[in-house]
N, C-alpha and C positions, 0 to 999 in steps of 0.2 A: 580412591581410598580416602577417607577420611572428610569429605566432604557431603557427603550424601546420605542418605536415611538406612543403606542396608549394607554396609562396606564390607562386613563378615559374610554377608547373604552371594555377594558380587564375587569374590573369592573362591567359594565353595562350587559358582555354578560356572565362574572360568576352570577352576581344576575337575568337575567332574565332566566340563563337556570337550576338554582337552585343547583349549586354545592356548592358540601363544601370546605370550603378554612380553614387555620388559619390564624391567626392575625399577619403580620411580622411587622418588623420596617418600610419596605417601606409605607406599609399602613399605617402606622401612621404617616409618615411623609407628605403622602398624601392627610389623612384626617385632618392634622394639618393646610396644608397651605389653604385646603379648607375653613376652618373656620376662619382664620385671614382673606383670603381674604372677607369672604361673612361678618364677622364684621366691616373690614375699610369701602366696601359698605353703609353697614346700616348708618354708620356714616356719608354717604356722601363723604366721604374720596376712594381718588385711592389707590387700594392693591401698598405698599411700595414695597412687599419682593421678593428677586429674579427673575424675568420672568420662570427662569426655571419652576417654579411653575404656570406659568399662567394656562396651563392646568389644574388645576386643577378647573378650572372656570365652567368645562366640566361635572364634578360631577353633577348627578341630586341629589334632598335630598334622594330619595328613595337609590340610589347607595352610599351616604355620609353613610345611615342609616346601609345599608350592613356591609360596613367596620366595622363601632362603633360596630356591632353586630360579631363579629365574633370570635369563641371559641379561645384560645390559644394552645387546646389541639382538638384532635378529637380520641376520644376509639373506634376502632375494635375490640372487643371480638372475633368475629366470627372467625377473620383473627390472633389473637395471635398480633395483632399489633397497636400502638399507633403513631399518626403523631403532629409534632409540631415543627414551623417555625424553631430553631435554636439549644435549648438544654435543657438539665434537669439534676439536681441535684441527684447523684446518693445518694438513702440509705433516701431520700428525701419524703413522701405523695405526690403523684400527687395536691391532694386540698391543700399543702402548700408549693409550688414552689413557686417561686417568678416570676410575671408574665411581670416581664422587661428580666428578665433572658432567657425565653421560647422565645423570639423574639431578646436576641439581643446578649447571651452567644457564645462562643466562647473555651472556656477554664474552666478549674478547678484545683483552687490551693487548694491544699491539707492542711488541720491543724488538727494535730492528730488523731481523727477516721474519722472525716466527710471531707466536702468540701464545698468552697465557689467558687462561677461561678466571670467569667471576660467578657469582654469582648474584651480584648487584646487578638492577636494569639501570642505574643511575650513573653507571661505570663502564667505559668503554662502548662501544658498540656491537649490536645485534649480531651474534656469530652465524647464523644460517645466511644474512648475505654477502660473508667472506667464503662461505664455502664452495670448493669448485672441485669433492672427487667426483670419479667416473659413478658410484652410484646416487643417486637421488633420495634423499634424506628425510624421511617424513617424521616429525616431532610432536609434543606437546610441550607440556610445561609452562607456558607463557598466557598463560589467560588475558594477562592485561593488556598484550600487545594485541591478542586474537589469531588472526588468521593471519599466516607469513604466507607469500608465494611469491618465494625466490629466484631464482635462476637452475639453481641445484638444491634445494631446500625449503619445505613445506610444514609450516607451525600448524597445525591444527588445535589447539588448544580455543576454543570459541569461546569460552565462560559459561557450558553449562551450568554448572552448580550453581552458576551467580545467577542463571535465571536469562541467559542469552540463550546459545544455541549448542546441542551439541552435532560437532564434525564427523565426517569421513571422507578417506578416498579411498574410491573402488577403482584398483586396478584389474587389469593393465591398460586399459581406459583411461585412469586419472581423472574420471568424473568423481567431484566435489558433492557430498549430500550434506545435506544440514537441515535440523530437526532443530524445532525453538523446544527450549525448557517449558516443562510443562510449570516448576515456579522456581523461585528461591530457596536454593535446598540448604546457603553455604553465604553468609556477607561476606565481602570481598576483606581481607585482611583478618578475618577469624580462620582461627587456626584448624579443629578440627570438632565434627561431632557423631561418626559414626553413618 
């Protein structure tokens, strides 16, 4: 979301062909400006907030409904594997993560046994190579670091949008594909355009 040329279009064609997604920050920020925009509406009022957002006008309710609906977590038992937008607290209950953390972590700084998540890369160290549950953790979120392949955790965030590559892993195999950007959809530290 919010990096690529058709973010409404992407949306509509995960909710109509019934995949499962998590919840990242882009989606939230996507179904944020949808809702400021469709409130200034009601009121009469022209959406104020950046145009980068206009697309977001694109949303039907049924695809607004998707995003608001969508897990932070997703459990493969079958597959020994667990997926979720960004990170987790290791030594942590899955039902008592903090669920800004799961979309928007980065980091874990350390205070005597445990740990608390950031969301600075400048602070603390990379949390998927302190994680050690039973299941195997596949993420994004992290473009700049790219590709994590941890011990019990896997970054796939490659920097599509910036014109690298985009990731997968095909399980239960755990073979790695990677497709290069076809270009520059997104400069790296620009925020968003649809």
């Amino acid at each position: 979301m919010n990096k690529g040329p058709k973010s409404a279009g992407v949306v509509a064609a995960a909710r109509a062909n019934g995949y499962l997604a998590v919840r990242g920050n882009h989606d939230d920020a996507l179904l944020f400006a949808h809702e400021r925009r469709e409130a200034a509406r009601a009121r009469g009022d022209v959406p104020q907030d950046d145009e980068k957002y206009a697309y977001a006008d694109e949303l039907s309710t049924e695809d607004a409904q998707y995003l608001r609906n969508l897990p932070y977590t997703i459990s493969l038992p079958t597959l020994g594997a667990l997926v979720v937008h960004a990170g987790l607290v290791p030594g942590v209950a899955l039902e008592a993560q903090d669920p800004a953390g799961m979309y928007t972590m980065r980091n874990l700084v350390k205070g005597g046994l445990s740990y608390s998540w950031t969301d600075k890369p400048s602070h603390g160290t990379p949390w998927a190579a302190e994680w050690r549950g039973a299941a195997h953790v596949y993420f994004g979120h992290d473009a700049k670091r790219g590709l994590q392949q941890c011990a019990r955790a896997t970054g796939l965030d490659t920097g599509c949008c910036y014109g690298r590559s985009l990731s997968a892993m095909v399980l239960p195999e755990r073979r790695l594909v990677q497709v290069p950007a076809l270009r520059v959809y997104s400069e790296p530290g620009e925020k968003g355009k649809g």
